[in-house]
N, C-alpha and C positions, 0 to 999 in steps of 0.2 A: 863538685861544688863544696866550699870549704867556707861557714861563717864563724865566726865571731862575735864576744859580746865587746861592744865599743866604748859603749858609754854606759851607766847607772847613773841616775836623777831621782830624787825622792823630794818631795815637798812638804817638810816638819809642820805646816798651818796650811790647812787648805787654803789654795788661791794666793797665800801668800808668802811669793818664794821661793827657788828654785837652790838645788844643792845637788852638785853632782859628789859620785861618791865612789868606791875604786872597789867594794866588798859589798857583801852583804851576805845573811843566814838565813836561807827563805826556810819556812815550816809550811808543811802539810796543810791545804786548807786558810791559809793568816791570807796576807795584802803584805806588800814588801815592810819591811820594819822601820815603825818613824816616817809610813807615807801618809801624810793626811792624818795625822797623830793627832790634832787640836785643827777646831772650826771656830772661826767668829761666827757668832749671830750675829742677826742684825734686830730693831726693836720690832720689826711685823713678823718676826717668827714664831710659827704656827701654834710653836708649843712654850712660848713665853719665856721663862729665866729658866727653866728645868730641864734640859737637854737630858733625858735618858735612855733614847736606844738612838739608831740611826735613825737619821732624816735627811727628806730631799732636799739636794743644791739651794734649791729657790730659798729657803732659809738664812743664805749665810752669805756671807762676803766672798763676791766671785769677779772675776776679771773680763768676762760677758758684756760688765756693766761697769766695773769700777776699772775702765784700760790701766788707770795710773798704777794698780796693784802690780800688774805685769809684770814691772820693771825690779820687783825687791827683789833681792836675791838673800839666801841662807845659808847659815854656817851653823852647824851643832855641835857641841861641847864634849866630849871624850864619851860622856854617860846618856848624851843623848837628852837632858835634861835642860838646859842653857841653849836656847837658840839668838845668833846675834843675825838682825837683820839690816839690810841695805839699804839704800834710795838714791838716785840721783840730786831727787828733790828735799831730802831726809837726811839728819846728824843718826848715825848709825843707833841701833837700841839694843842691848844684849837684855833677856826676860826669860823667865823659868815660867809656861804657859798658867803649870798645874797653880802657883805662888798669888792668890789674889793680886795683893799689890801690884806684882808684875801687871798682872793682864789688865787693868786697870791701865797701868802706863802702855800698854800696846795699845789696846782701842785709843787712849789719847794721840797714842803717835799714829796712828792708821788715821783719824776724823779728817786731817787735810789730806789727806791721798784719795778719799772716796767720797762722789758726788754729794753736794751737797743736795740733793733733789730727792735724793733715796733716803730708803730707813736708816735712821744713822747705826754705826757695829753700837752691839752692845753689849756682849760678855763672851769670855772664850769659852767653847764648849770643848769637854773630853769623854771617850768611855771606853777605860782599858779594856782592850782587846779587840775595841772595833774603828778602824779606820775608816776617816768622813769621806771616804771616798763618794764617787756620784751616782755610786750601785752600789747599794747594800753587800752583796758576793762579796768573796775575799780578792778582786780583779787586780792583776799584775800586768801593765801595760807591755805589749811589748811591738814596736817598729823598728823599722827597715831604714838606715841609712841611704840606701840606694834609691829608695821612692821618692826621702827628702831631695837628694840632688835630681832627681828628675823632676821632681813640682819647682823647684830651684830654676832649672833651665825654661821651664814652659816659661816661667814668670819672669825671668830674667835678669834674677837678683837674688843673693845667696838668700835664704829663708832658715835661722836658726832652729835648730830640736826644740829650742824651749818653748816654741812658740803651742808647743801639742803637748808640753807636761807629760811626756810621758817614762816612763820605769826603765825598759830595758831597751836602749838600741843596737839591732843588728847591722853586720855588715858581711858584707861574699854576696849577700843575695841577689836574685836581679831583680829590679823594680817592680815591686807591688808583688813579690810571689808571696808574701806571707800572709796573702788573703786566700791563699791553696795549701795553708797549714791547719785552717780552721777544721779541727777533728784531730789532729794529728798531735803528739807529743815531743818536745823539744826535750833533750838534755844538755844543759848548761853548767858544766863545773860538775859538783857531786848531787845538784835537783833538778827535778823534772816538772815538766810545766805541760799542760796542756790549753791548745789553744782555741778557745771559745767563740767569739764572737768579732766581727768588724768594729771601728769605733767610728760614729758618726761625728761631724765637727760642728762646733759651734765659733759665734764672729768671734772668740777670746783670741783665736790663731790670727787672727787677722792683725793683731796687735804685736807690736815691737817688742821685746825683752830688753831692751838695751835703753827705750826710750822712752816707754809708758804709752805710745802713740799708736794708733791704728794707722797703717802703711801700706799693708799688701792684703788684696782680696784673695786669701786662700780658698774660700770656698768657690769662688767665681772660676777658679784656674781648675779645682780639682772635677766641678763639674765641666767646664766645658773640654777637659780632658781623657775623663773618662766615662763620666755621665753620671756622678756621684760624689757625694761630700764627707766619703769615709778615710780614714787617714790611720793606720796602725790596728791591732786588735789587743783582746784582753784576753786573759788566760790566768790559770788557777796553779798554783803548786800542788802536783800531785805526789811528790817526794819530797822531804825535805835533804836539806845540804847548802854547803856552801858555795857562791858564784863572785866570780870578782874579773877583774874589766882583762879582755884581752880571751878569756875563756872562751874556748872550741864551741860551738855548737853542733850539735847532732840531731839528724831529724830521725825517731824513731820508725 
C-alpha cells in the first residue's frame, strides 16, 4: 500500500474560507500554520470584545449557521499577512486581519453573508501562537481521499474536500482505513504526525462550497452507511519538518 499527501487546505479565518496550498512547515506540538490564524466573534460572545486565550466555536462565525460563509474562498499574501477573500455573492476584499481598519471592513463585508437572525460578527479575534481551531489541542486534520469517493458514490453525486475543512488529504488508502491509524504514526515528507482521534461531523458538510447552499445530507449518508457521522481524524505533529503535496506517506 503506497499513500500520498494530495491535497493541503488551511483556513486563514476560521469559517471563513478555504485556501489550498502545495507546502507547509509543521512544528512540534503547533496546528498547521495560518490554520484558523484569526476568528470573528460574534456580539453574544461569552467573553465580550477581549478575546485572550482559546474559546468554543459557539463564539464566533461558523458555517453550521451562516451556509452563505461556505462558499468564500482564500488567498494569502507571500507573508502570510494579506488575506484577499472571495464570494459569489461578494466584490472580492483583500484586509490584513491584525490592521483595525481592515477588520472593521471585513465584518462590514461578512454582515450581508450572515443571517440576519443571529448575533451579528463583531470584531476579529487573534492570539499568536494559538489557532481557533474547535479543540483547543494543536489538531492537524487529516482524511482519506478514498472515503470521500466512497461517501461520493453512496450519495451519488461528487461531494467536494471542502465541504469537511479539513488539513491534509490522503490518497492509496482504501476507504475509511485511517480510522485503524488512530494510535499510530504517519511520516509525511521530513514530519511526523500522530493520529488521535475520529472527527465527528456537523450539518456545515452538508453545504455546498461552490454555492453557499445546503444540498447533500452528509450526515444522513455517513450514518446510514456505516452507522456514524465521523468523517477523517486529527492528529498532532510529533516531529517537526517540512511536507508538501504529492509527498509519500509512511505508516510507522
Amino acid at each position: 500500500m503506497t499513500a500520498r499527501l494530495a491535497l493541503l487546505c488551511r483556513h486563514p479565518i476560521k469559517s471563513i474560507g478555504y485556501e489550498e496550498i502545495t507546502r507547509a512547515t509543521l512544528s512540534e506540538g503547533r496546528a498547521l500554520p495560518f490554520d484558523r490564524e484569526w476568528a470573528v466573534a460574534h456580539e453574544a460572545a461569552k467573553f465580550g470584545r477581549a478575546l485572550s486565550e482559546w474559546a468554543p466555536k459557539l463564539n464566533f462565525l461558523r458555517g453550521v449557521v451562516g451556509h452563505r460563509l461556505m462558499a468564500i474562498r482564500a488567498t494569502t499574501d507571500t507573508d502570510n499577512r494579506r488575506v484577499t477573500l472571495t464570494h459569489p455573492e461578494a466584490a472580492p476584499i483583500t484586509v490584513a486581519p491584525d490592521d483595525p481598519k481592515d477588520a472593521e471592513r471585513l465584518i462590514a463585508w461578512l454582515r450581508p453573508l450572515w443571517p440576519a437572525e443571529r448575533p451579528a460578527p463583531a470584531f476579529v479575534g487573534h492570539i499568536p501562537g494559538q489557532a481557533m481551531t474547535d479543540w483547543a489541542d494543536p489538531f492537524i486534520s487529516i482524511l482519506n481521499l478514498a472515503s470521500l469517493r466512497e461517501l461520493s458514490t453512496r450519495m451519488g453525486q461528487e461531494i467536494s474536500p471542502h465541504r469537511f475543512r479539513g488539513n491534509l488529504w490522503l490518497d492509496g488508502l482504501p476507504p475509511f482505513a485511517e480510522f485503524d491509524l488512530i494510535g499510530k504514526t504517519l511520516r509525511i515528507g521530513d514530519a511526523e504526525l500522530e493520529i488521535r482521534q475520529r472527527i465527528t461531523r456537523c450539518k456545515a458538510t452538508t453545504v455546498n462550497p461552490d454555492s453557499g447552499q445546503s444540498d447533500a445530507d452528509t450526515l444522513a449518508a455517513l450514518k446510514a452507511g456505516w452507522g456514524h457521522q465521523d468523517f477523517g481524524t486529527y492528529a498532532v505533529v510529533t516531529r517537526s519538518g517540512e511536507i508538501a503535496q504529492d509527498d509519500k506517506v509512511t505508516i510507522l
